[in-house]
N, C-alpha and C positions, 0 to 999 in steps of 0.2 A: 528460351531467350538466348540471344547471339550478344557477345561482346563485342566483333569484328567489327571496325571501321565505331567504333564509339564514339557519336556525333561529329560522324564526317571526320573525324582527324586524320590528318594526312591521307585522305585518300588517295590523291593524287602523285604519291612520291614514291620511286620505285621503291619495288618489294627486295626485301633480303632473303634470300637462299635460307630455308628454315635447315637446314641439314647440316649445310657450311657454320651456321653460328649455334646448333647444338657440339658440332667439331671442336668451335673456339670456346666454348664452354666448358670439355671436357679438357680441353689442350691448358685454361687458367688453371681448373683443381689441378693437375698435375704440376703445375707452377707452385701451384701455394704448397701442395703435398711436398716440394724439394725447400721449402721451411726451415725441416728438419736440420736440414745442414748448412743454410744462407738464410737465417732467419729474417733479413732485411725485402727474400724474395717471395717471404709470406706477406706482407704488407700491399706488392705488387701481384700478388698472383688475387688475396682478396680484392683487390677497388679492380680487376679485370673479371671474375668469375657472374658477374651481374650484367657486364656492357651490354652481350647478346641479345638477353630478356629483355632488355629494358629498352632495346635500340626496337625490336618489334614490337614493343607495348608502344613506343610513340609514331609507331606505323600503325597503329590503329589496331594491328593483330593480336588481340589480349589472350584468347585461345592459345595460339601457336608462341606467345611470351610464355605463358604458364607449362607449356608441352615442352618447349628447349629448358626450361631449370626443373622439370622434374627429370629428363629422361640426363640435360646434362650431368645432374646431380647424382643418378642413378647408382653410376660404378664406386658408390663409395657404400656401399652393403657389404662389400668384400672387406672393410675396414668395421663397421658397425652400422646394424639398421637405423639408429636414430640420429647418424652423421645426412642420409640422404634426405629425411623429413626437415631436419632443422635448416638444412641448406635450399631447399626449395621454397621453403618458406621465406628465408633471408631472401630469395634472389626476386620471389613473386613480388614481398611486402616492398622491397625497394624499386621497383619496376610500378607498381602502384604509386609510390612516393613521387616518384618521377615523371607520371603522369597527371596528376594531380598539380603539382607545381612548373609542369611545361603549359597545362590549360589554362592555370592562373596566373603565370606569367609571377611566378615567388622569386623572392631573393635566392641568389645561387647556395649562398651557406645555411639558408634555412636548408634546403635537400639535404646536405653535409649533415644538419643536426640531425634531422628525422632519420636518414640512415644510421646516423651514430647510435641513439636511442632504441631503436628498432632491433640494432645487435644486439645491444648491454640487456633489451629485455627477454630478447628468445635464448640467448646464457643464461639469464638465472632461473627462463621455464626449465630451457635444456636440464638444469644441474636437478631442479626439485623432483621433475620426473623421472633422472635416474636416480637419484636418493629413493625415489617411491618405491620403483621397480625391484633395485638393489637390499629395498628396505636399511639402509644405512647411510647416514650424512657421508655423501661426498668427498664434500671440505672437508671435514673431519678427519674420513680415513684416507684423504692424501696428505694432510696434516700430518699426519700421527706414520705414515709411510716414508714420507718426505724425513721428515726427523730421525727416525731410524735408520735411514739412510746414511746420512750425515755421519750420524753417530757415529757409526760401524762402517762408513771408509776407508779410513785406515788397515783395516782388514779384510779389506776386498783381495780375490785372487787377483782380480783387473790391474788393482791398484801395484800390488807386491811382485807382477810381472814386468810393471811400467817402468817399478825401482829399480828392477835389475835390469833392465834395455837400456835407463839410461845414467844408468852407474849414482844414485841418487843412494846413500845410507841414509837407515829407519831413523835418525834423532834428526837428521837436514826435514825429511821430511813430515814428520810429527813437529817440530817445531815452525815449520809453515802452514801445516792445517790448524795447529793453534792460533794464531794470530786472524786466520781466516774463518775457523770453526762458527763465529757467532754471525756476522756477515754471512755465512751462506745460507744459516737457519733463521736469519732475519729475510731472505730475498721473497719467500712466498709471500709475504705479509704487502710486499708495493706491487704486486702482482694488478691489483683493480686499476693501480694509478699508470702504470705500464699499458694495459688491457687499455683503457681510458685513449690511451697514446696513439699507440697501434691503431683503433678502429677509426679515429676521426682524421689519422692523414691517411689510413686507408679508401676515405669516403673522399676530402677532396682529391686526392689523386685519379676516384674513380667519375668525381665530376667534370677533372680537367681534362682527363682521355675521353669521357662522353664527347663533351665539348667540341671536340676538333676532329674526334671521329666522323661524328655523327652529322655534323656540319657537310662536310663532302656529299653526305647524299640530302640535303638540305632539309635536314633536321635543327635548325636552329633553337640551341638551348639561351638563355640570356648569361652574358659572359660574365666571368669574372670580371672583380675590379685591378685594376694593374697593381701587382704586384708590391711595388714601392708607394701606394696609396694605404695600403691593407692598416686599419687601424682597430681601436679598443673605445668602449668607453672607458672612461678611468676608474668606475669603482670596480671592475675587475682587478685591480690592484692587490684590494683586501684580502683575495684569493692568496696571495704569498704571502701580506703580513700575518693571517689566520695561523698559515700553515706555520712561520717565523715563532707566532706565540705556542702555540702546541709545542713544539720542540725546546720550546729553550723553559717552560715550566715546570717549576723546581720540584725536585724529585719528594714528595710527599708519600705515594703509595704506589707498591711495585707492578699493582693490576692496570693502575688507570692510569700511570705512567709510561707504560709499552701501549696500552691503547691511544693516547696522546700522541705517542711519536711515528705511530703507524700512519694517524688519520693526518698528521703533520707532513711527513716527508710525501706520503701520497696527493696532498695537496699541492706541496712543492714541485711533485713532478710532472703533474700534469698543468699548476697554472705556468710552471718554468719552462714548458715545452710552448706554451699561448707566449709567451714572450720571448723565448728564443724566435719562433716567426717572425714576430712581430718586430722584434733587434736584426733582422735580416731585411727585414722589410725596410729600416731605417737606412740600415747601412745600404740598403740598393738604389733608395732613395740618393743617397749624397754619391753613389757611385755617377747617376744621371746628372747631378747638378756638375761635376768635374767632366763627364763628357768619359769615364774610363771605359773603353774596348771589352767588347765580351768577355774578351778568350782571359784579359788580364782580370776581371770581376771573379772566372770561375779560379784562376790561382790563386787568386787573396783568399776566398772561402776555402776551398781546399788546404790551403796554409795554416788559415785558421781551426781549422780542425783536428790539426797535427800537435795543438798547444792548449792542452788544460787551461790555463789560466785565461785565453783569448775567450775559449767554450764560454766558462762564465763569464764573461766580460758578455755576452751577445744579449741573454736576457736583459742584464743590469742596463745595458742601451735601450731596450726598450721598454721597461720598466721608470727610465729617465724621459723619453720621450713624452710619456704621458702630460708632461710641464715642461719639457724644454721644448718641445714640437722642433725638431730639427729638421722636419720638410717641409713646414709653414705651410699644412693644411689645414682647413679651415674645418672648427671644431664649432659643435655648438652643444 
């Protein structure tokens, strides 16, 4: 059985260079791989390591899609064998996703979901089967790593070179890792609600460079909606006051208390990331209705990024839209 030209799709539209886009395959993990140290270029290097596969799966060529994400994925055995499975997998299942909702003609952020969901669930195979492998929870022992870590900071050689390069004495800085000591052994704990973050503006950013890629050689995806349209229902709301109640629940018992605040602030952050958009969205919105110039749109946001108090001010605008409708679109 052949998958090629799967009911006629795009037969007729030129072919892409299968060489050139396992290249551009291998050239995104190298993107993502520099993470490491511009972790905003992990974001970008993920919603690119799939375009290749997925631009030839809606070429009809599902063979030669599935042949560029395994061979693209290939060179990451030099890093660990089950980095190259789990990534072929992501890049075939959303290449599938994608063809599936270009035949049916889907909402553009249904794809967004299905890819988001599709990562969050090949992570916790990924995690179970090196728990198997390893024979020990994972989570656990980067838990219980992570923490030790922390601990015994202060005593790192790293640490006690750093003091003396940059003239810093031991009580300046023991009394700075105090203040931060609990904060840093809290940061693993918003890790899902972070992870949560990461993958789904990973996915539309990898819908919106589809998009306009892929269009040039007249792959038409069905577009977004303009930007300053982008809205919610309202009982997405609950999603922050949930997380609002968790957190502020009076301290009773010290186990289900830290679980409270975990499942809280991770709510927070991910439904405050759904309405930070969506506050940008309002605000692009009234930027159209005053008629303001590009270049002066991208100053004011850049401005605002420079000032804590604006940051939060973004959701709470779109969290207010919900009932003030300040672009008088039409809700039902």
């Amino acid at each position: 059985m052949s998958f090629d030209n799967f009911d006629n799709i795009n037969v007729n539209m030129p072919k892409s260079n299968l060489f050139k886009l396992i290249l551009y395959t291998i050239l995104a993990f190298i993107i993502f791989a520099l993470s490491i140290f511009v972790p905003f270029l992990g974001i970008l290097g993920l919603a690119l390591i799939s375009i290749p596969s997925i631009k030839l799966m809606l070429e009809g060529r599902i063979w030669e899609s599935i042949i560029c994400a395994l061979i693209g994925s290939s060179f990451l055995f030099f890093i660990d064998w089950i980095l190259p499975l789990f990534f072929s997998i992501l890049i075939i299942g959303m290449s599938f996703i994608y063809l599936f909702c270009f035949k049916k003609n889907k909402n553009p952020f249904l794809v967004v979901i299905l890819n988001g969901i599709l990562f969050i669930i090949l992570i916790a195979i990924f995690l179970i089967i090196l728990s198997i492998i390893k024979r020990q929870n994972i989570l656990v022992s980067f838990m219980n790593y992570y923490k030790e870590t922390i601990n015994t900071f202060p005593n790192s050689p790293f640490i006690k070179q750093y003091m003396q390069l940059m003239s810093i004495n031991e009580t300046q800085f023991n009394a700075l890792y105090e203040q931060t000591k609990n904060i840093l052994l809290f940061l693993p704990y918003v890790i899902p609600g972070l992870l949560l973050v990461y993958v789904f503006l990973s996915s539309i950013i990898n819908y919106y460079w589809s998009l306009l890629i892929f269009k040039k050689d007249k792959i038409i995806l069905r577009g977004l909606p303009l930007f300053q349209t982008w809205d919610l229902p309202w009982g997405f709301v609950s999603g922050i006051i949930l997380g609002l109640i968790l957190i502020m629940i009076p301290h009773f018992n010290k186990y289900y208390n830290f679980i409270f605040n975990v499942a809280g602030i991770n709510l927070l952050i991910i439904f405050g990331l759904i309405y930070s958009i969506l506050g940008f969205s309002v605000l692009w919105g009234i930027f159209d209705k005053f008629h303001v110039l590009i270049l002066w749109r991208i100053l004011i946001i850049i401005l605002i990024s420079f000032f804590p108090i604006l940051i939060i001010l973004i959701p709470v605008i779109g969290i207010i839209d919900v009932w003030a409708n300040f672009r008088k679109l039409e809700r039902h």
